[in-house]
C-alpha positions as CSV (number, residue, x, y, z in Angstrom):
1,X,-35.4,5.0,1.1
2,X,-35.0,1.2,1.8
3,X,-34.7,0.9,-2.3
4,X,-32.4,3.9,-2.7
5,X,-29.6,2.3,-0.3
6,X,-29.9,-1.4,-1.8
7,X,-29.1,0.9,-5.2
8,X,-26.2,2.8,-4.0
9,X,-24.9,-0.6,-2.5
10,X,-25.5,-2.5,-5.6
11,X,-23.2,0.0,-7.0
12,X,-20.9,0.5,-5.2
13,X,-20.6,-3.5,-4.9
14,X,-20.1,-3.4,-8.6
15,X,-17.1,-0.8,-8.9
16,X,-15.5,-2.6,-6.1
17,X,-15.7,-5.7,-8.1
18,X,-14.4,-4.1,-11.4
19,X,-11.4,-2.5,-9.2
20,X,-10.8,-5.7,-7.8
21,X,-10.6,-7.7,-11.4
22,X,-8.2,-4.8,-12.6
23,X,-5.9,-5.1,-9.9
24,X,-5.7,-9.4,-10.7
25,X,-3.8,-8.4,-13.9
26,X,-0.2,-8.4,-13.2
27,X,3.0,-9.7,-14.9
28,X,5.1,-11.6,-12.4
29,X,8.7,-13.3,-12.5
30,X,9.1,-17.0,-12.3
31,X,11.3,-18.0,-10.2
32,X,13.9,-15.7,-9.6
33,X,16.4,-15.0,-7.1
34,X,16.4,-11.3,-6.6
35,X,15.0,-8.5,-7.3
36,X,15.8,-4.5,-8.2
37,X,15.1,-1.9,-10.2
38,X,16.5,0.3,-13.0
39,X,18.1,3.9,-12.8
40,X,17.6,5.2,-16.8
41,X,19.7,7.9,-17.6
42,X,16.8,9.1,-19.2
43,X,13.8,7.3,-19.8
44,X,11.2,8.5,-17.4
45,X,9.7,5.4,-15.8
46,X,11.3,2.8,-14.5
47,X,11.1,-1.0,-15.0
48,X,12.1,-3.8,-12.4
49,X,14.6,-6.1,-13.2
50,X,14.7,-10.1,-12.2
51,X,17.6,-12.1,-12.1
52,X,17.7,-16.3,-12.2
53,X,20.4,-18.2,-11.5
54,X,21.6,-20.7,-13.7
55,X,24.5,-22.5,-15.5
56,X,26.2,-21.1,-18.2
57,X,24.4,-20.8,-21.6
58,X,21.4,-22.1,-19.6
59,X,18.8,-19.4,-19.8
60,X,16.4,-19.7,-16.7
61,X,14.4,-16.5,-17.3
62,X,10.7,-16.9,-17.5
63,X,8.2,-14.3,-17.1
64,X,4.4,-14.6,-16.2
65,X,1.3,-12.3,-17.2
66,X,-1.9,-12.9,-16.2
67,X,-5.7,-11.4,-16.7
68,X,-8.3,-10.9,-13.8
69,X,-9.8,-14.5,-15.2
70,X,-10.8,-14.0,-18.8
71,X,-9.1,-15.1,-22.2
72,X,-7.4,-12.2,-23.2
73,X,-4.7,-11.9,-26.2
74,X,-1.0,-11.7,-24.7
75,X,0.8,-9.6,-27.2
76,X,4.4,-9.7,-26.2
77,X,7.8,-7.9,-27.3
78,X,11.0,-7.8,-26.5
79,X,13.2,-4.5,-26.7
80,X,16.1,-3.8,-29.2
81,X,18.6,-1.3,-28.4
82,X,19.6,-1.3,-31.9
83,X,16.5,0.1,-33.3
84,X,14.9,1.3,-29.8
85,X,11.8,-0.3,-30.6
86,X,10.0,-3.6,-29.5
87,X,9.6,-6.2,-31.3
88,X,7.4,-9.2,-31.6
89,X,8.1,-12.0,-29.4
90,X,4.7,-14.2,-29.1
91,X,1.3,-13.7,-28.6
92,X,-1.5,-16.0,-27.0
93,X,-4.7,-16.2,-26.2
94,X,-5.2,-17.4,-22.5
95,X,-6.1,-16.4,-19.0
96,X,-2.4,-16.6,-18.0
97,X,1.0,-16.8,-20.1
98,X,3.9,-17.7,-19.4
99,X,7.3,-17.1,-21.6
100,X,10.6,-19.5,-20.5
101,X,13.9,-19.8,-21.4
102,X,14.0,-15.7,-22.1
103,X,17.9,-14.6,-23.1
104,X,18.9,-11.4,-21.5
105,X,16.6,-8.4,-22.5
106,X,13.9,-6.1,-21.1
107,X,10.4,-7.8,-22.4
108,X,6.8,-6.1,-22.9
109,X,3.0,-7.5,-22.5
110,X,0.0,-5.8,-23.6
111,X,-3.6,-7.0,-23.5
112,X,-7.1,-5.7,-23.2
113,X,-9.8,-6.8,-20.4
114,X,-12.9,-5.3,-19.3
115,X,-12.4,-1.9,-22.1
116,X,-9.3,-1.4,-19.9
117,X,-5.4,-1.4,-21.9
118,X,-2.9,-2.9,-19.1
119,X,1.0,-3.1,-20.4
120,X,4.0,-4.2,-18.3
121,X,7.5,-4.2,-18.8
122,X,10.3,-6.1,-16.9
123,X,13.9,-7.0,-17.6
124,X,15.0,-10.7,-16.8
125,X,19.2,-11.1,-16.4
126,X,19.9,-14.7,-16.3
127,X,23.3,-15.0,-13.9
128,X,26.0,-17.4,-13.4
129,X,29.5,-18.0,-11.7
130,X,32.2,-20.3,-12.1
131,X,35.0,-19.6,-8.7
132,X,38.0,-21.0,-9.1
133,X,40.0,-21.8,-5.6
134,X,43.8,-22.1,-5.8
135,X,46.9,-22.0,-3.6
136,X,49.3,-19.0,-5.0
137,X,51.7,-19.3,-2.2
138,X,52.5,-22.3,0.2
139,X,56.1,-22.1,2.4
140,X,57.0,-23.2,5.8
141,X,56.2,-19.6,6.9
142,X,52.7,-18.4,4.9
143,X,49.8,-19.8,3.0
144,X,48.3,-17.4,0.2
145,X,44.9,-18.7,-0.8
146,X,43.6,-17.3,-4.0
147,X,40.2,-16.7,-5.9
148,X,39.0,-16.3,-9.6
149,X,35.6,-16.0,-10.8
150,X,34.0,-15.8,-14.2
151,X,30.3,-15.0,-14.2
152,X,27.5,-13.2,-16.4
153,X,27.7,-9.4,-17.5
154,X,24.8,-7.5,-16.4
155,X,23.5,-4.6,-18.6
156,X,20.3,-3.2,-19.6
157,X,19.8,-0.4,-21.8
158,X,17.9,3.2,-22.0
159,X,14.8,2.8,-23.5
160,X,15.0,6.3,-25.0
161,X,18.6,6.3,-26.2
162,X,19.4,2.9,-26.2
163,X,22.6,4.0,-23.8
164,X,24.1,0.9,-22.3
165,X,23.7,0.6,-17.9
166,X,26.7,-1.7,-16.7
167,X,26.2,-3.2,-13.4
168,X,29.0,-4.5,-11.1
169,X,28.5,-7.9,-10.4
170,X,29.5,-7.1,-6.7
171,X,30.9,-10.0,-5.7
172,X,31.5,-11.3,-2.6
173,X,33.5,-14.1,-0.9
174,X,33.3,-16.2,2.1
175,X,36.2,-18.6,2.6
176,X,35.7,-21.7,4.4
177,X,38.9,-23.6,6.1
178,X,37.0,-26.8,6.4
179,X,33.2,-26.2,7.8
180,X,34.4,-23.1,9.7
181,X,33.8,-20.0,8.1
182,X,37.0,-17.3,8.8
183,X,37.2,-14.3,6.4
184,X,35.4,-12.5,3.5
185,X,38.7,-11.4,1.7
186,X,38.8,-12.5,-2.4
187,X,42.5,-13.8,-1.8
188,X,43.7,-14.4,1.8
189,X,46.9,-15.0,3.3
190,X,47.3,-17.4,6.0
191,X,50.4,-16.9,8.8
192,X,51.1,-18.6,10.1
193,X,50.0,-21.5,8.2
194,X,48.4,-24.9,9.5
195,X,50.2,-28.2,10.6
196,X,47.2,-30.1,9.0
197,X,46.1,-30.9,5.9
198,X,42.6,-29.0,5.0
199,X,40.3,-28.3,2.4
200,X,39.9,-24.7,1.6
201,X,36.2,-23.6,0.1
202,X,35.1,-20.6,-1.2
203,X,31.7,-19.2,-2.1
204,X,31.0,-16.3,-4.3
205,X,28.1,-14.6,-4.4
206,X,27.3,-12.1,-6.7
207,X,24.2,-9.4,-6.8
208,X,21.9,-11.6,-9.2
209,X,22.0,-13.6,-6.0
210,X,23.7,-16.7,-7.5
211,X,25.9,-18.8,-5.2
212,X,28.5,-21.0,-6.4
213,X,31.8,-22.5,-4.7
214,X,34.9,-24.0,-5.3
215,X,37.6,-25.8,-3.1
216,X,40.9,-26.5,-2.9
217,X,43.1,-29.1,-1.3
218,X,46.0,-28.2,1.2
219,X,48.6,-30.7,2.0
220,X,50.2,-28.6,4.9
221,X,54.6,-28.9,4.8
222,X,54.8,-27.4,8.2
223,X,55.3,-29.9,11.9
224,X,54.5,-29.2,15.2
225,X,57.2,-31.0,17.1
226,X,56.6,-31.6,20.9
227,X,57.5,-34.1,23.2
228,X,57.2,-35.3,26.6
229,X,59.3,-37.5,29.0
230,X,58.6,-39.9,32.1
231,X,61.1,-42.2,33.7
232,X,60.8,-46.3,34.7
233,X,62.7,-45.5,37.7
234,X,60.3,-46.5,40.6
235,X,59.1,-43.6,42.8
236,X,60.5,-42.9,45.9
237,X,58.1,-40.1,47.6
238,X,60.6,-38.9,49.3
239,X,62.8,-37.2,46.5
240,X,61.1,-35.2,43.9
241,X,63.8,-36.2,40.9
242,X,64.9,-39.7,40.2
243,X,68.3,-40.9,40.6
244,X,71.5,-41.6,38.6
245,X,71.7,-43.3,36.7
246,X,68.2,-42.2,35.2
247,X,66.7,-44.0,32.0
248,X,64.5,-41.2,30.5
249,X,61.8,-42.3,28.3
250,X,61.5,-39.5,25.5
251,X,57.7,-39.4,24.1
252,X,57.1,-38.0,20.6
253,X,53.9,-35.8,20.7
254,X,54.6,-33.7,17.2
255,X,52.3,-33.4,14.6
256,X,52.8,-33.7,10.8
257,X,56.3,-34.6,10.7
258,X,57.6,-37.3,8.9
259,X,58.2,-40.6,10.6
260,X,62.3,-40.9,10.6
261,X,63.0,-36.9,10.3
262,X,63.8,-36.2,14.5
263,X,66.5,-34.8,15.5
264,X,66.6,-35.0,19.7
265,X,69.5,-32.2,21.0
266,X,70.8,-33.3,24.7
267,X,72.6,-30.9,26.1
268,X,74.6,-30.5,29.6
269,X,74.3,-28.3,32.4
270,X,77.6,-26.0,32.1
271,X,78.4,-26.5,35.5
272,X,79.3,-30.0,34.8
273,X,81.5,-29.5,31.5
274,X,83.5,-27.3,33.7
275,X,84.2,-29.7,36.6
276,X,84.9,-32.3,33.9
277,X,87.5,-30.5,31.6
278,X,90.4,-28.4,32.5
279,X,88.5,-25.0,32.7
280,X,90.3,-23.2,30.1
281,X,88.3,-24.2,26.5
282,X,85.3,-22.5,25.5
283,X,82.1,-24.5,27.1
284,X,80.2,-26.1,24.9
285,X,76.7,-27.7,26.6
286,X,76.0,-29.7,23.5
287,X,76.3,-33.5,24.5
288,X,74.2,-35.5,22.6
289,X,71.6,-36.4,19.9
290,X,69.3,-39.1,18.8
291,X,67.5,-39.8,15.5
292,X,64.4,-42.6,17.4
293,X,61.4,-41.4,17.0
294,X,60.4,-42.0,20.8
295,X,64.4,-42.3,22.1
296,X,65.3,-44.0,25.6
297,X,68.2,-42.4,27.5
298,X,70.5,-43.1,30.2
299,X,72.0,-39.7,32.1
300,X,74.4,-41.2,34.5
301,X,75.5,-38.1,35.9
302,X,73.8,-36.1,38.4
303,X,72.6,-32.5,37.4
304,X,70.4,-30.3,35.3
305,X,69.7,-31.2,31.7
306,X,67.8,-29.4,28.8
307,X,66.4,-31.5,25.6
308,X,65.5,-30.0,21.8
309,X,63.7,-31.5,19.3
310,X,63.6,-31.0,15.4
311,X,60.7,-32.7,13.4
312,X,60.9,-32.3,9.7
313,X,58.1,-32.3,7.3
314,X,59.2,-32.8,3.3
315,X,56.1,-32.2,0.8
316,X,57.5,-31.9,-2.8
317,X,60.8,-30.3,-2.7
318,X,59.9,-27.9,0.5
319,X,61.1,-29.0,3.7
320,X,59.9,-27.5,6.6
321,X,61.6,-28.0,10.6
322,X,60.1,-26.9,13.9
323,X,61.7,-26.6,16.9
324,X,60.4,-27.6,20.5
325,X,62.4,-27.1,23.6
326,X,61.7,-28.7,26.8
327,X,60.6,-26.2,28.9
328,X,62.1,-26.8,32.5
329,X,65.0,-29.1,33.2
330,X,65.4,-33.0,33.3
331,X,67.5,-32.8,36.9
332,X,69.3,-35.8,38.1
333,X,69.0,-35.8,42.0
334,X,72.7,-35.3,43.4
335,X,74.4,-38.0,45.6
336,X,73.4,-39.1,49.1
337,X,73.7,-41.8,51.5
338,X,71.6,-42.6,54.5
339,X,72.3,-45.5,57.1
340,X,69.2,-46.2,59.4
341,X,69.7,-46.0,63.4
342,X,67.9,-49.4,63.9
343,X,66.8,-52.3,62.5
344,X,64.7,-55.3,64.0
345,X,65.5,-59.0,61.9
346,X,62.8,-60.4,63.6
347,X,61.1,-61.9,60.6
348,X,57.8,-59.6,60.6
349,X,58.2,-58.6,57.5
350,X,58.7,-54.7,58.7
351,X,62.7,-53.8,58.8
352,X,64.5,-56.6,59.0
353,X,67.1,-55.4,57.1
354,X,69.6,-52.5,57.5
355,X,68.8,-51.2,53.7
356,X,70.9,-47.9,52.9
357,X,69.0,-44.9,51.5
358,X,71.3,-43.9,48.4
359,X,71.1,-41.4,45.5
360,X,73.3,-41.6,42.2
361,X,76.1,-43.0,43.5
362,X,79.2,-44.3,41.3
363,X,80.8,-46.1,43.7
364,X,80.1,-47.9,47.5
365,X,81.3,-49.6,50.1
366,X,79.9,-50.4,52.8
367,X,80.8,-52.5,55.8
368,X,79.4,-53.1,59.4
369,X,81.8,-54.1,62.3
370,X,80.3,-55.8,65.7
371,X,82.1,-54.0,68.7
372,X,84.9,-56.5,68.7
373,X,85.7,-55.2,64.7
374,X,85.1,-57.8,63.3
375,X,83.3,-57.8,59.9
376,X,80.1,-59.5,60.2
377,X,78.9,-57.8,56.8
378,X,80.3,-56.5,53.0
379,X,79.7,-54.7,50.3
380,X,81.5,-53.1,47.4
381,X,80.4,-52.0,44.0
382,X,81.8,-49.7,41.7
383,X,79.2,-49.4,39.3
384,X,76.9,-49.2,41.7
385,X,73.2,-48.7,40.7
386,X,69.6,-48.3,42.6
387,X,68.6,-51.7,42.1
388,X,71.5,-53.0,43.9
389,X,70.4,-51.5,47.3
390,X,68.9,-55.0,48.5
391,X,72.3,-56.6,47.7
392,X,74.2,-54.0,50.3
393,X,71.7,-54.4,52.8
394,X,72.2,-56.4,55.6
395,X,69.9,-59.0,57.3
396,X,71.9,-59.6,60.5
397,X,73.6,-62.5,59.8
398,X,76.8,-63.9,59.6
399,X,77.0,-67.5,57.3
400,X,73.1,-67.8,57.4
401,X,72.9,-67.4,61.7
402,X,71.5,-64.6,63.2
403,X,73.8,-62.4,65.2
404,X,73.2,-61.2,68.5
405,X,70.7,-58.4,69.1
406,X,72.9,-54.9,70.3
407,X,75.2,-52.2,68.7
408,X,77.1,-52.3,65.2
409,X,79.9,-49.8,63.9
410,X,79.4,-49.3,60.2
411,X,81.6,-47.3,57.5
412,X,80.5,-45.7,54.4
413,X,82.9,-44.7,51.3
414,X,81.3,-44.0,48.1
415,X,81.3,-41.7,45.5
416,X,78.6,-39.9,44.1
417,X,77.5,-39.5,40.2
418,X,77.6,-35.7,41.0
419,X,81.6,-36.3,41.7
420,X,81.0,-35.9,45.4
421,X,82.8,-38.0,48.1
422,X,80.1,-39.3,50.6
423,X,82.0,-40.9,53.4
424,X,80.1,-42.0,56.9
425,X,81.1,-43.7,60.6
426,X,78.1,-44.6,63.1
427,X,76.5,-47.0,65.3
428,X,73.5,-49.2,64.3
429,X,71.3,-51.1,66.7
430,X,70.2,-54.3,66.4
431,X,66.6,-55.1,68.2
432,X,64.8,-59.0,67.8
């Protein structure tokens, strides 16, 4: 019994190896970069087909049979749809072996091993692409990006008829603006278009598997104009707006314009055309405008101003504007004058002057009285301006001498840059 198994295992040991040395043989691509399989109209059985990616006129196609270990002879053939046969293409005797640069065609190997016939067929396609990337359309409105591709034409044929099989190349694009991926359309149109200069890519793929790109340059013709303003008028936390007159700094924050090409629009509030003309014209709130690139300018009259700017951008004979309004008002604070109930000259440092609190004035005067009347300080200007406050303020002296502590009458007549009258009597004391 012990002999009869060790037999059966023996042989069954032996078919396993024979099954395993038949399924070694095998005829394999090199390599390729995908894979499918044909659909003959007619011919029953059908044949995989490998594709390589390569250059044009380049063929990349290789093919690979092998035996289960032994020499064998490698007879192999390549199909002609002319004659629907196959003919002769090499022959070799070797364990494994290997054809290369193989044109376009549907190629046979046959070779004997172990009593046992083994043929293969397999069809190689070598493929190729050449994109083209161009700009079809460029205005200050749209960009129209544009693709063209010439690649290989992949066919096989019926190996019963010789009937031709087309395939669609199927290709498909990914367009790149920069490193950042953004559609999969062949010619896409772009609106609206950039304010920077990019490089457009695209890659085509097509079903062999082969990749190839192409890129164009974009030199963008359209701005971005923007701006921002600030003022050198020191801050006084009381009062949200500065004061007349107010030198506005203008800041140039657009994007692709050309240096020189800014026009700045200043225009009035409509309120103050009409108090300065007759009232009977049409209003017209223009007032206004600069060519600087970062302007500085000087509203010396109380009220509520709104600012445009136009940056220009010129590539070739396209010129492109954009247009940026502020979005709130510059307001110049209206007129105001403000005399302080008490002062104390005692030389601490802490209000020893009677400064005046004033806001866009035009004009002032300003004169304090002691309770006799007599002047004992004067001021007048009639282009008065902020910085000029020290200058009206009084230190509570007459010819370099203190006067004596107590009560002084002053009068205020001035005129504001809003055409207001501000006029004021009252009492100031004196404390040291």
């Amino acid at each position: 019994m012990r002999f009869l198994a060790f037999l059966v295992l023996l042989v069954w040991l032996t078919v396993f190896s024979s099954m395993e040395k038949l399924q070694a043989q095998s005829l394999a691509p090199g390599n390729a970069n995908k894979q499918e399989t044909t659909a003959y109209p007619t011919f029953p059985i059908n044949d995989p087909i490998y594709f390589f990616c390569t250059q044009q006129g380049v063929n990349a196609a290789s093919l690979t049979a092998k035996s289960a270990g032994t020499t064998v002879s490698f007879l192999w053939e390549k199909y002609d749809p002319q004659t629907l046969k196959f003919q002769i293409f090499s022959n070799e005797a070797a364990p494994v072996s290997t054809i290369s640069n193989l044109t376009d065609g549907c190629y046979r190997v046959t070779f004997a091993e172990s009593g046992q016939s083994f043929q293969y067929r397999a069809w190689v396609m070598n493929g190729w692409l050449a994109p083209v990337a161009a700009i079809s359309q460029s205005t200050c409105t749209v960009l129209k990006l544009t693709s063209a591709v010439t690649g290989a034409s992949y066919q096989y044929f019926d190996l019963t008829t010789g009937k031709p099989v087309q395939l669609n190349p199927d290709y498909k694009y990914r367009w790149y603006s920069g490193a950042t991926y953004f559609t999969a359309l062949q010619n896409p149109t772009i609106a609206p278009p950039p304010s920077k200069n990019i490089v457009y890519k695209v890659e085509v793929t097509d079903r062999s598997g082969c990749m190839r790109s192409s890129q164009v340059d974009y030199t963008s013709p359209v701005p971005i104009a923007n701006f921002s303003w600030s003022t050198p008028q020191q801050n006084d936390p009381q009062y949200v707006f500065p004061q007349a007159p107010a030198n506005i700094d203008f800041k140039n924050l657009s994007e692709n314009s050309d240096p020189g090409k800014y026009e700045w629009y200043l225009f009035k509030e409509k309120e103050i055309l009409a108090a300065m003309g007759s009232g009977t014209a049409a209003i017209d709130s223009f007032q206004d405008v600069l060519y600087d690139e970062n302007p500085l300018y000087t509203y010396y009259l109380s009220g509520k101003y709104k600012v445009k700017l136009v940056a220009s951008k010129t590539v070739q004979s396209l010129t492109c504007r954009d247009t940026f309004y502020l979005p709130d008002y510059i307001i110049v604070d209206t007129s105001l004058v403000k005399v302080a109930p008490v002062f104390t000259p005692n030389g601490d440092g802490v209000n020893d002057k009677l400064i005046l609190k004033t806001r866009s004035l035009e004009t002032l005067s300003f004169t304090v009285l002691n309770r006799w009347g007599k002047v004992v300080h004067q001021f007048s200007s009639n282009n008065y301006i902020p910085d000029e406050s020290e200058f009206a303020a009084w230190d509570g002296t007459v010819n370099g001498k203190l006067c004596a502590p107590g009560v002084y009458f002053y009068v205020v007549d001035a005129r504001g840059r809003d055409g207001e009258r501000r006029r004021s009597k009252g009492f100031v004391e004196m404390i040291w």
